[in-house]
N, CA, C and O atoms as CSV, one atom per row, in Angstrom:
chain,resi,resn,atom,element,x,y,z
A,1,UNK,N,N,78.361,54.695,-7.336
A,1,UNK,CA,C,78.423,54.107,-6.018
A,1,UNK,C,C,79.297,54.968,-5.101
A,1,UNK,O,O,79.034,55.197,-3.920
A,2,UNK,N,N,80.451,55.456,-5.824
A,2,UNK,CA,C,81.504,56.409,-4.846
A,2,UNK,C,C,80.955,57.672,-4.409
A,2,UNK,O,O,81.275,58.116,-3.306
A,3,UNK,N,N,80.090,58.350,-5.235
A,3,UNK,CA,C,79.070,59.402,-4.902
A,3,UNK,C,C,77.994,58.994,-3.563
A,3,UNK,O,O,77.806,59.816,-2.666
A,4,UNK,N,N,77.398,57.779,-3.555
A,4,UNK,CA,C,76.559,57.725,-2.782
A,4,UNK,C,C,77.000,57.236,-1.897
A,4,UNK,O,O,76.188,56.966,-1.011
A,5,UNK,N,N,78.357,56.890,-1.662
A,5,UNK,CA,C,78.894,56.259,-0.258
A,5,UNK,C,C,78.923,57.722,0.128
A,5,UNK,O,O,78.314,58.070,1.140
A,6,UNK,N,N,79.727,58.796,-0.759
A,6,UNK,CA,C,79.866,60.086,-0.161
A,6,UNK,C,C,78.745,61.002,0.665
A,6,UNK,O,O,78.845,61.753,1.635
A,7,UNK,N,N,77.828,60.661,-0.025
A,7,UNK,CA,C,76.623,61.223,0.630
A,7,UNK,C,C,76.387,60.476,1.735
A,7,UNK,O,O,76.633,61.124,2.752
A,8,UNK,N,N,76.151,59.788,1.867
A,8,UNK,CA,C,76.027,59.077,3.216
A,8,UNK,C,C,77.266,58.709,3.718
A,8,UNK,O,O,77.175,57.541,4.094
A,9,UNK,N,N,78.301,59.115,3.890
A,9,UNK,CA,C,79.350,59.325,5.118
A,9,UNK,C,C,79.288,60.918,5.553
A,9,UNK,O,O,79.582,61.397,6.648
A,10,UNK,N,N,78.739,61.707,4.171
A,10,UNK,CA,C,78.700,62.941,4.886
A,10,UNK,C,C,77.219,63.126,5.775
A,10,UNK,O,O,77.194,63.965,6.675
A,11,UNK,N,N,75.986,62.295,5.470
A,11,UNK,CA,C,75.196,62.663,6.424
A,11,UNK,C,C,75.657,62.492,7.333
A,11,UNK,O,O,75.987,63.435,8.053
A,12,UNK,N,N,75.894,61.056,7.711
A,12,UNK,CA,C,77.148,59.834,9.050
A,12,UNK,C,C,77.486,61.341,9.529
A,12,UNK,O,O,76.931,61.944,10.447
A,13,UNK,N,N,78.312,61.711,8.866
A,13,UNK,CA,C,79.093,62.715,9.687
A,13,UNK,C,C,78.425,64.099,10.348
A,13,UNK,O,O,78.737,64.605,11.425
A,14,UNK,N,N,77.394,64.577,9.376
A,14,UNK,CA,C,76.487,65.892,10.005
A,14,UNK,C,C,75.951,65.160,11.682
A,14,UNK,O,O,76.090,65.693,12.783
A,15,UNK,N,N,75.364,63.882,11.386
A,15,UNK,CA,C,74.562,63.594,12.309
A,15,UNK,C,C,75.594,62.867,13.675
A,15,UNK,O,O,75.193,62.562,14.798
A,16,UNK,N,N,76.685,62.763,13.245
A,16,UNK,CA,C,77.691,62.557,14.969
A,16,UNK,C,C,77.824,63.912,15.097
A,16,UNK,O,O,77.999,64.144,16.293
A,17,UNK,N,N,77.829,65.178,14.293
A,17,UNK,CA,C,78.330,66.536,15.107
A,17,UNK,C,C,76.866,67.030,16.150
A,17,UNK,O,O,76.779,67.350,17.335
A,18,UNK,N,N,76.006,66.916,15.208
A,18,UNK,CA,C,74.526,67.739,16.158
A,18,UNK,C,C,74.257,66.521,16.952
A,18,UNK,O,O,73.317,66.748,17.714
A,19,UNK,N,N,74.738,65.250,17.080
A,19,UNK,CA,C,74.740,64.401,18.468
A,19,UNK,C,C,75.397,64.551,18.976
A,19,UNK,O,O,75.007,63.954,19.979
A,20,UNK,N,N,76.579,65.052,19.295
A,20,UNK,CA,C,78.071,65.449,20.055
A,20,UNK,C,C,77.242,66.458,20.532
A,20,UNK,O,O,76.748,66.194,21.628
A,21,UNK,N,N,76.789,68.048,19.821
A,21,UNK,CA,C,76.133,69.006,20.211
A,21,UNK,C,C,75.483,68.992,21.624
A,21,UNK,O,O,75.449,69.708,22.625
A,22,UNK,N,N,74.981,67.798,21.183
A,22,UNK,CA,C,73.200,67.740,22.326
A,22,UNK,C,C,73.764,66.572,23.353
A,22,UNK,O,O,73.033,65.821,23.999
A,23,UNK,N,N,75.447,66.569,23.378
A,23,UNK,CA,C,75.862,65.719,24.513
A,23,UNK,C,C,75.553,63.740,24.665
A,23,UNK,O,O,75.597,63.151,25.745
A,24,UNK,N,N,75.315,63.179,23.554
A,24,UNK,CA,C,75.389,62.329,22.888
A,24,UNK,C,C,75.811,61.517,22.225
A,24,UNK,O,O,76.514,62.102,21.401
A,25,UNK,N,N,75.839,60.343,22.020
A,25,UNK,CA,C,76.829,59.456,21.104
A,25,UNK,C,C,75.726,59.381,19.863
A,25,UNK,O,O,74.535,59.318,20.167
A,26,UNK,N,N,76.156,59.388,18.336
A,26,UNK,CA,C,75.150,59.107,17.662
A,26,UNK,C,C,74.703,57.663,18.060
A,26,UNK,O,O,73.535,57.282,18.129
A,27,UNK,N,N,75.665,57.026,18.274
A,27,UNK,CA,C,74.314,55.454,18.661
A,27,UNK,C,C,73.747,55.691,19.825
A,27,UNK,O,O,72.703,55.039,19.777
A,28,UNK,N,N,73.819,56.439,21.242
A,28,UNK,CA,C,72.715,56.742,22.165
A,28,UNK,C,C,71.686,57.051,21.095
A,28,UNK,O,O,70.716,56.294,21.062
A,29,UNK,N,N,71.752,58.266,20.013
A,29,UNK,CA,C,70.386,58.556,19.644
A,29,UNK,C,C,69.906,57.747,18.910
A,29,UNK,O,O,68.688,57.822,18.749
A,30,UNK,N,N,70.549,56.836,18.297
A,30,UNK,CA,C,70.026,55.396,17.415
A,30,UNK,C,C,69.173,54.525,18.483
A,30,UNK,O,O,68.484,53.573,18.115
A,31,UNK,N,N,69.246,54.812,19.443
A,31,UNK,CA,C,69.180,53.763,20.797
A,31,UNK,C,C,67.294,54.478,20.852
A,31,UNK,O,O,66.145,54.198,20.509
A,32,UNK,N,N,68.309,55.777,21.708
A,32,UNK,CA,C,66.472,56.178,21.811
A,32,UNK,C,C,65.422,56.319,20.227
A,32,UNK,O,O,64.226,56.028,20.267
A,33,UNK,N,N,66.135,56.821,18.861
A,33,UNK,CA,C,65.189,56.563,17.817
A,33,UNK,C,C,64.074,55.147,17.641
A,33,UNK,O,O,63.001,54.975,17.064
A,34,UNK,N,N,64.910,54.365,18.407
A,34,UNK,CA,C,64.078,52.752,17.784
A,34,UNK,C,C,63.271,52.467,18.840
A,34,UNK,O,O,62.336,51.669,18.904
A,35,UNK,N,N,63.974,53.604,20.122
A,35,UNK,CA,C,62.725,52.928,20.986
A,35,UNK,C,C,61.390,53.528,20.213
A,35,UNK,O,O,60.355,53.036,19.765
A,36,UNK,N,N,61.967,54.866,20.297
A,36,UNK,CA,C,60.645,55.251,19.932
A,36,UNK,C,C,59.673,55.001,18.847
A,36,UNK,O,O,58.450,55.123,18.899
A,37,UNK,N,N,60.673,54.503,17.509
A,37,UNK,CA,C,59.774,53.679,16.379
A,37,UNK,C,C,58.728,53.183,16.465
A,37,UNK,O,O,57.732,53.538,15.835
A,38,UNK,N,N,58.822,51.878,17.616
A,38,UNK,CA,C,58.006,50.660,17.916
A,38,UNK,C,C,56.378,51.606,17.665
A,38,UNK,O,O,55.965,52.207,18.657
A,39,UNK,N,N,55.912,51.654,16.939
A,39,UNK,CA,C,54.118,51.784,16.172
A,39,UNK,C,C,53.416,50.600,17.560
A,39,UNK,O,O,53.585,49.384,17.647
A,40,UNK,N,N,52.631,51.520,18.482
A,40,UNK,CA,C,51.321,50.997,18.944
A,40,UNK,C,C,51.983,50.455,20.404
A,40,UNK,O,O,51.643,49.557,21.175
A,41,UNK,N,N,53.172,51.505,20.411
A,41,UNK,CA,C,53.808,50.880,22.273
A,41,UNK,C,C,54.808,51.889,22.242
A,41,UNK,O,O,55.154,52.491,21.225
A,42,UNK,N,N,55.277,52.062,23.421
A,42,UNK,CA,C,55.779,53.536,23.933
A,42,UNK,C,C,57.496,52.371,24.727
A,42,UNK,O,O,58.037,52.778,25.755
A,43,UNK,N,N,57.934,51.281,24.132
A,43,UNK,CA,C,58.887,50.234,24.398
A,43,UNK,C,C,59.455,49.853,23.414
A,43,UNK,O,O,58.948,49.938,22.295
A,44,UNK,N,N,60.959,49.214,23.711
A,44,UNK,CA,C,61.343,47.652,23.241
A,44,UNK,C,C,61.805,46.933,23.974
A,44,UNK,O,O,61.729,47.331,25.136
A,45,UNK,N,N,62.366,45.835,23.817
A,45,UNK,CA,C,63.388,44.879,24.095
A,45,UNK,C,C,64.816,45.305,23.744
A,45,UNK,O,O,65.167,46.073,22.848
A,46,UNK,N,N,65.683,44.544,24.776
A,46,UNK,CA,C,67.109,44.659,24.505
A,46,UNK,C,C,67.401,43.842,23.170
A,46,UNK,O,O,68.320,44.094,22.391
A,47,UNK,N,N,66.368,42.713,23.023
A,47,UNK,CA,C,66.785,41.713,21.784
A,47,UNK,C,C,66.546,42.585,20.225
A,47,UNK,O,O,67.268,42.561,19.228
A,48,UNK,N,N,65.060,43.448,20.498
A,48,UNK,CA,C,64.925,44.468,19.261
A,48,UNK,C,C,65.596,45.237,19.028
A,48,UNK,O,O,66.046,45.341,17.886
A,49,UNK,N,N,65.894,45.992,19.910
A,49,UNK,CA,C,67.118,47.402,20.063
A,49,UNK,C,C,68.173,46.346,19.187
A,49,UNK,O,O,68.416,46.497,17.990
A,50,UNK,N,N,68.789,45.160,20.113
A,50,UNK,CA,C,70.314,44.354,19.255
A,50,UNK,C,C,70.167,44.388,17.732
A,50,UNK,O,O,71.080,44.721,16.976
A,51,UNK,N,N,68.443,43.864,17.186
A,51,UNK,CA,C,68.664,43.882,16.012
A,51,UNK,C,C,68.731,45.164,15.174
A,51,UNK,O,O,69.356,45.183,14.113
A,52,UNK,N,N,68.135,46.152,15.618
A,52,UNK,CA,C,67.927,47.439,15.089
A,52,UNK,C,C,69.013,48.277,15.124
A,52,UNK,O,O,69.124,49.204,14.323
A,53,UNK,N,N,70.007,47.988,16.165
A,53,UNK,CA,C,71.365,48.420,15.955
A,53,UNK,C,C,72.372,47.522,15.230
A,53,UNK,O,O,73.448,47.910,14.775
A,54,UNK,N,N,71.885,46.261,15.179
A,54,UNK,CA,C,72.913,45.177,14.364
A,54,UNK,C,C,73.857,45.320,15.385
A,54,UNK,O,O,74.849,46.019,15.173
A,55,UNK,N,N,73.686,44.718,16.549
A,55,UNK,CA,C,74.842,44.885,17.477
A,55,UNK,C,C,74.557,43.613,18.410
A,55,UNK,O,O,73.670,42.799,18.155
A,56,UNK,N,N,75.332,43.542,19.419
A,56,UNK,CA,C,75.057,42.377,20.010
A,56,UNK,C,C,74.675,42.292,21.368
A,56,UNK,O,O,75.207,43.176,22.040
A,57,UNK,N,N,73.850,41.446,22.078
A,57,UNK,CA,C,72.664,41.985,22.808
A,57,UNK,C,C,73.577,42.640,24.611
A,57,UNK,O,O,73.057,43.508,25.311
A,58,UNK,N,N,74.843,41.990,24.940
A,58,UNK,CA,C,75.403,42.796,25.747
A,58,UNK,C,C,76.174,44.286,25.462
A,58,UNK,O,O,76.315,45.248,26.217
A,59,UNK,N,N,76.519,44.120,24.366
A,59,UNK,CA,C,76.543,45.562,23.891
A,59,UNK,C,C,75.197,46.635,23.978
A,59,UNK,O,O,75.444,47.759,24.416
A,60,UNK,N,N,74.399,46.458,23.751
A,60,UNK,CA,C,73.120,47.391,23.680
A,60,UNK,C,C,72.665,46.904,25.366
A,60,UNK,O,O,71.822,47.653,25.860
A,61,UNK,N,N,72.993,46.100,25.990
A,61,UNK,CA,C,72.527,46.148,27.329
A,61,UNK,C,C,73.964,47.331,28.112
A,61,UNK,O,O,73.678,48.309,28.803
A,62,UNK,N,N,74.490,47.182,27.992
A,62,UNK,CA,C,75.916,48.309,27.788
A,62,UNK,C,C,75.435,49.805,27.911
A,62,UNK,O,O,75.321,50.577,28.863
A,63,UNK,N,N,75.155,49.917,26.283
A,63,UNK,CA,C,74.370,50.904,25.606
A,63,UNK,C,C,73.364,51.514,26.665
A,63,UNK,O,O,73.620,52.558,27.265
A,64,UNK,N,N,72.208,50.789,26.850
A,64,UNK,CA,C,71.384,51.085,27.814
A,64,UNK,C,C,71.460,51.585,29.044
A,64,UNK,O,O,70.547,52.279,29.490
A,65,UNK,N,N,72.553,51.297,29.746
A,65,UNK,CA,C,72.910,51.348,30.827
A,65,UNK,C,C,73.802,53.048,30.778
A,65,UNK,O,O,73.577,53.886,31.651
A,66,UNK,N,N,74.665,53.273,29.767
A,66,UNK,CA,C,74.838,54.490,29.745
A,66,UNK,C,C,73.404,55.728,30.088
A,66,UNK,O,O,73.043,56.623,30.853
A,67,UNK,N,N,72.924,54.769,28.605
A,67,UNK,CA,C,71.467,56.231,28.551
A,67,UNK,C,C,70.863,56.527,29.940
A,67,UNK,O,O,70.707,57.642,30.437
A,68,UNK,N,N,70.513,55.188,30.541
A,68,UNK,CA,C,69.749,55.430,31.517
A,68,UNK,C,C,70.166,56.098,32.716
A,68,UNK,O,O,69.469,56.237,33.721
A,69,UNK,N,N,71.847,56.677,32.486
A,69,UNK,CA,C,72.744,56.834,33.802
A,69,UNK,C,C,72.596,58.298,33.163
A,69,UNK,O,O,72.549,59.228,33.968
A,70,UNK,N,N,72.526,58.564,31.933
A,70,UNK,CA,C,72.279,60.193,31.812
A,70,UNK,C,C,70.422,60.826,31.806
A,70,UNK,O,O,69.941,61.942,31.610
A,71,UNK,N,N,69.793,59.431,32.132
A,71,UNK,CA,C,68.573,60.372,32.728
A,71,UNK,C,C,67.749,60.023,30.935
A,71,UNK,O,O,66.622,60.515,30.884
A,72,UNK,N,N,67.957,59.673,30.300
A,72,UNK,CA,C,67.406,59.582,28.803
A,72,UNK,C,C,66.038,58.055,28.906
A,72,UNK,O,O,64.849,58.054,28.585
A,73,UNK,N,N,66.739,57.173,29.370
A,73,UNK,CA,C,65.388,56.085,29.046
A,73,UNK,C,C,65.393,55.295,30.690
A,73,UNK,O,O,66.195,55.562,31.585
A,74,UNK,N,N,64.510,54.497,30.747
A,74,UNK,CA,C,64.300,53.428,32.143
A,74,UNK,C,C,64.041,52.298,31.473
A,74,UNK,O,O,63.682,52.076,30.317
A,75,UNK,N,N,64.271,51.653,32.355
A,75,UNK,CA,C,63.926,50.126,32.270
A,75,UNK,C,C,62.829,49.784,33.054
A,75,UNK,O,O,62.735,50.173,34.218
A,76,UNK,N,N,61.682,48.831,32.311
A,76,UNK,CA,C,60.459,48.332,33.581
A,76,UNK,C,C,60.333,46.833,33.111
A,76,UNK,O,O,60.539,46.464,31.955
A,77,UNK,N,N,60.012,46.120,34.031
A,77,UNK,CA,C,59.727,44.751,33.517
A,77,UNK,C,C,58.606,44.676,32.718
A,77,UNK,O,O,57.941,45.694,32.533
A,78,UNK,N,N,58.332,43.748,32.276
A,78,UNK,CA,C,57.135,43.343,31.115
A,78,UNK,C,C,56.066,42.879,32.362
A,78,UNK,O,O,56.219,42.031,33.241
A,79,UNK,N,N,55.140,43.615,32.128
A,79,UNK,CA,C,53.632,42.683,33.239
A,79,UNK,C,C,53.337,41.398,32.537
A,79,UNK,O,O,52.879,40.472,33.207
A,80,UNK,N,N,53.553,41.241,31.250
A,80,UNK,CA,C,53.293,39.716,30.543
A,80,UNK,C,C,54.303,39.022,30.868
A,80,UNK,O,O,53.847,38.101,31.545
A,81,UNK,N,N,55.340,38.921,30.793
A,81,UNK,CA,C,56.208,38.121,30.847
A,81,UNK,C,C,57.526,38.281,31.831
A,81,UNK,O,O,58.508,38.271,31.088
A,82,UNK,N,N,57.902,38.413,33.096
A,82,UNK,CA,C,58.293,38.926,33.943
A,82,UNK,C,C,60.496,38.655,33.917
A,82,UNK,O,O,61.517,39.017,34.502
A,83,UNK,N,N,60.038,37.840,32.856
A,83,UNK,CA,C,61.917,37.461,32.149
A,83,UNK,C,C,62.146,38.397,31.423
A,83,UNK,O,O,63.317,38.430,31.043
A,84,UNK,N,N,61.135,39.654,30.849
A,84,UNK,CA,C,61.774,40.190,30.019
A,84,UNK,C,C,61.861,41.914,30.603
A,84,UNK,O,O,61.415,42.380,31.651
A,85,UNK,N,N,62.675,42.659,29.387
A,85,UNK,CA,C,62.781,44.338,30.443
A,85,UNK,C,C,62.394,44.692,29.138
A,85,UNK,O,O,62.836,44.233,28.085
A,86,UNK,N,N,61.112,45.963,29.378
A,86,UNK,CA,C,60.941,46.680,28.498
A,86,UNK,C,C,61.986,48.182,28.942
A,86,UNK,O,O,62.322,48.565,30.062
A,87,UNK,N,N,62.423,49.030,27.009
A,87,UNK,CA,C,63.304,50.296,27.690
A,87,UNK,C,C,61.972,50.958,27.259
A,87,UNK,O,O,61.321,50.800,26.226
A,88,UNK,N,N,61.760,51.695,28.275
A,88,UNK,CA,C,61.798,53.447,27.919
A,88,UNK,C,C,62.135,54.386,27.888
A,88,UNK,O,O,63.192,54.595,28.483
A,89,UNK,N,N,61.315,55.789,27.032
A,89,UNK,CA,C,62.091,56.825,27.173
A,89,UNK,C,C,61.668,57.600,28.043
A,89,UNK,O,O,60.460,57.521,28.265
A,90,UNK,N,N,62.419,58.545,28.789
A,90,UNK,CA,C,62.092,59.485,29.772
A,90,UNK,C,C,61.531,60.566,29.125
A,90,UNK,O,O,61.300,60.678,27.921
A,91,UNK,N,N,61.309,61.434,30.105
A,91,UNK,CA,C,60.219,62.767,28.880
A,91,UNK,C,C,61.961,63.750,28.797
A,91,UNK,O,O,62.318,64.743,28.162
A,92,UNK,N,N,62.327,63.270,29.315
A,92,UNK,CA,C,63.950,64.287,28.699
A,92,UNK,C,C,64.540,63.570,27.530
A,92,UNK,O,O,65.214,64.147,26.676
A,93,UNK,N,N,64.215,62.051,27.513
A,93,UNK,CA,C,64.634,61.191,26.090
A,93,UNK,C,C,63.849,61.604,25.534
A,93,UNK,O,O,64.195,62.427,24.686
A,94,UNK,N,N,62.514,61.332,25.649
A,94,UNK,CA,C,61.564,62.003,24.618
A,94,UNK,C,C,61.449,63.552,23.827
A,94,UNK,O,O,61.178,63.755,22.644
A,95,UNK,N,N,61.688,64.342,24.677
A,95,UNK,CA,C,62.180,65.327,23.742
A,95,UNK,C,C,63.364,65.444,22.914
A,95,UNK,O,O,63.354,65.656,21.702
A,96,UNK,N,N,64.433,65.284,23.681
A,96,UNK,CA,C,65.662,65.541,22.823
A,96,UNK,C,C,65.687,64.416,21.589
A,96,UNK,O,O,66.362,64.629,20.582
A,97,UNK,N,N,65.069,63.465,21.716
A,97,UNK,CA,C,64.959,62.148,20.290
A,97,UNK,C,C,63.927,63.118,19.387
A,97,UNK,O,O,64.420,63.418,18.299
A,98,UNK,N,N,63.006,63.493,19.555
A,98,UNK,CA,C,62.135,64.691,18.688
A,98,UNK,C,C,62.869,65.792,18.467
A,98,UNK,O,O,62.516,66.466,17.499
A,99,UNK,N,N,64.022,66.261,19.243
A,99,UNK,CA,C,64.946,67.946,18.152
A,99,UNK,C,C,65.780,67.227,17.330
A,99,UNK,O,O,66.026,67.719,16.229
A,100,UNK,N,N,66.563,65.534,17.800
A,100,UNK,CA,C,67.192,65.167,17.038
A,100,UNK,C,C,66.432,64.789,15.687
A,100,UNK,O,O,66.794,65.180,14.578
A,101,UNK,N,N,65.475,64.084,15.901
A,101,UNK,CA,C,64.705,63.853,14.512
A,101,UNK,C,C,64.198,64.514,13.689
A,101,UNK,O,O,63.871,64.038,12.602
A,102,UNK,N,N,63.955,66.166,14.113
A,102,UNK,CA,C,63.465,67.508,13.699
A,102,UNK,C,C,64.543,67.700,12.694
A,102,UNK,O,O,64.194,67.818,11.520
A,103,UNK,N,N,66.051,67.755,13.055
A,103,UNK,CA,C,66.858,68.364,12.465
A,103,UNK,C,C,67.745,67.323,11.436
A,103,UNK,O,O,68.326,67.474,10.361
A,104,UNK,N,N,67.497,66.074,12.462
A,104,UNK,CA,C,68.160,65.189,11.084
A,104,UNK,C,C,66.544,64.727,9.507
A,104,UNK,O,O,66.595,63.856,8.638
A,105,UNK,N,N,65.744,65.440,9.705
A,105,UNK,CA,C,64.784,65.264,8.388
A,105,UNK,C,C,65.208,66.383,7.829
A,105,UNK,O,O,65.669,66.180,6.706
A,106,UNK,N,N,65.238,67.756,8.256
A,106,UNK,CA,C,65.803,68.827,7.656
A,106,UNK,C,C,66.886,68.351,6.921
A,106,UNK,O,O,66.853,68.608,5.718
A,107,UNK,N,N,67.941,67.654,7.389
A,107,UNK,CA,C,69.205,67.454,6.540
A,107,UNK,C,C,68.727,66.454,5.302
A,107,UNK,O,O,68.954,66.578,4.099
A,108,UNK,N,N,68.073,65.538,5.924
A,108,UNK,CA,C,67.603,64.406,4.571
A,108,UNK,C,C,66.869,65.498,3.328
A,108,UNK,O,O,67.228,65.501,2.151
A,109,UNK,N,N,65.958,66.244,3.812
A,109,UNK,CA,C,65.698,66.841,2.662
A,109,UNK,C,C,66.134,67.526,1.689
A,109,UNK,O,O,65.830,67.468,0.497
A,110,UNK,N,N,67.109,68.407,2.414
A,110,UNK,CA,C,67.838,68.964,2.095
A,110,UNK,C,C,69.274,68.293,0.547
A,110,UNK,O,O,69.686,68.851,-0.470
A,111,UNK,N,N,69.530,67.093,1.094
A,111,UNK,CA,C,69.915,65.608,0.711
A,111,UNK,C,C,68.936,64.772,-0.533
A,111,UNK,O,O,69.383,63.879,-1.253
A,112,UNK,N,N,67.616,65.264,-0.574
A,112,UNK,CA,C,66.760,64.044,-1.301
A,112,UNK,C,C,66.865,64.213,-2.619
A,112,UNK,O,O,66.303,63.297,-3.220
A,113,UNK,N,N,67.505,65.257,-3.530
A,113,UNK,CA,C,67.674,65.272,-4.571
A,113,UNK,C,C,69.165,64.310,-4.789
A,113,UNK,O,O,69.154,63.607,-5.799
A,114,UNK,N,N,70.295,64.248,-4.005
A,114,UNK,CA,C,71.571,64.005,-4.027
A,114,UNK,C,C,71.680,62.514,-3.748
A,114,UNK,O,O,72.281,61.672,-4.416
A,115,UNK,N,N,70.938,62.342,-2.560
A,115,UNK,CA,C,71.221,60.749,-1.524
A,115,UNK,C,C,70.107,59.933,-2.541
A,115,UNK,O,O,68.885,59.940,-2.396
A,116,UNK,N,N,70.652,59.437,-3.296
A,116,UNK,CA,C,69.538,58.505,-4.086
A,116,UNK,C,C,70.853,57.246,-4.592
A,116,UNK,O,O,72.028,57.279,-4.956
A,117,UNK,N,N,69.798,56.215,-4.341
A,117,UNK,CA,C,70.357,54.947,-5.338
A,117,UNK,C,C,71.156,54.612,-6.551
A,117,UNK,O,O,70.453,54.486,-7.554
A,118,UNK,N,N,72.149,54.474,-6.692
A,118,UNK,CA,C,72.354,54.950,-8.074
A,118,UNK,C,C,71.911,53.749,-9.430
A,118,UNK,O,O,71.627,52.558,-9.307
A,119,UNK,N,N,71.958,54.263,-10.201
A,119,UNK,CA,C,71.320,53.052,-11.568
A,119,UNK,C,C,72.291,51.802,-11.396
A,119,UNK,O,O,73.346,51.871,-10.765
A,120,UNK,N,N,71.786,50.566,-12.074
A,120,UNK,CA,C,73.057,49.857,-12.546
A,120,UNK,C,C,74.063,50.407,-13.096
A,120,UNK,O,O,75.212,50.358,-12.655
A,121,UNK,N,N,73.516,51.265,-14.621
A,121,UNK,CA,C,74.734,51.695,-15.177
A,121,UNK,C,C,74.987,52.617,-14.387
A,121,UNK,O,O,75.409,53.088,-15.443
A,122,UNK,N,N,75.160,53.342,-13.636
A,122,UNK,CA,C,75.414,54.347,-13.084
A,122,UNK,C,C,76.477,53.470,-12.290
A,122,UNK,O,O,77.665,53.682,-12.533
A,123,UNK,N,N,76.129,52.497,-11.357
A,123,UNK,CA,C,76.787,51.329,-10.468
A,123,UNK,C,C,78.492,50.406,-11.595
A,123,UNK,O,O,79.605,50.003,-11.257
A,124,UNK,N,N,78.001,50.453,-12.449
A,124,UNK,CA,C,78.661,49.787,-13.413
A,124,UNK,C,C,79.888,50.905,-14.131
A,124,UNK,O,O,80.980,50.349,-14.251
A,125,UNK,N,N,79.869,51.840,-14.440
A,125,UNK,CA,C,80.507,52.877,-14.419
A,125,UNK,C,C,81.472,53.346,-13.717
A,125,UNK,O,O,82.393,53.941,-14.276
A,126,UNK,N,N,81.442,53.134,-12.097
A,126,UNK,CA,C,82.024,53.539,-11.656
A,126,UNK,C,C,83.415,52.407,-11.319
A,126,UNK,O,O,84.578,52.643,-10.992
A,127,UNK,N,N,82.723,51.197,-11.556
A,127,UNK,CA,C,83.948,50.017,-11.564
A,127,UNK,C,C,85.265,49.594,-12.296
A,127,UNK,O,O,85.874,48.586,-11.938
């Protein structure tokens, strides 16, 4: 277990330096990653983003409000439902969320022999 916390505080950590790099907070790029997740829509919600960051929904309205002040995502209302704000990404979010995701898979791979689950006994061992 102490091994695999290690590995993943050291990704944690690769991935705040090449977000610092590219002028970023790693949770801005957590922000724009999930927009862009959403399969079969180019949006989310502030309520999806809250859960996808595990954060709380004026915080990520917060959040938002940074990105959108550096030019990264917009806000548009929903044509269905006019209470709600869809975010998007700008084509300057949109790229820089694609070099970030370029380079943080490079690191996972790099990682996929190491960053693994560990056994029970393996878990049990270390206690």
């Amino acid at each position: 277990m102490s091994d695999f916390r290690y590995q993943l505080r050291r990704y944690m950590r690769f991935s705040e330096g090449l977000t610092n790099k590219y002028g970023i907070t790693n949770l801005q790029y957590l922000l724009l990653l999930h927009v862009k997740a959403y399969e079969n829509r180019e949006w989310a919600t502030i309520t999806e983003l809250a859960e996808k960051l595990q954060s709380h929904h004026h915080g990520v309205v917060a959040l938002v409000s940074r990105c959108e002040k550096l030019g990264l995502i917009y806000r548009k209302r929903s044509a269905l439902d006019k209470r709600e704000v869809e975010i998007h990404l700008t084509p300057e979010g949109d790229r820089l969320v694609n070099i970030l995701v370029d380079q943080h898979r490079n690191e996972l791979l790099d990682l996929q022999d190491v960053f693994k689950v560990p056994s029970m006994h393996e878990f049990k061992h270390t206690l």
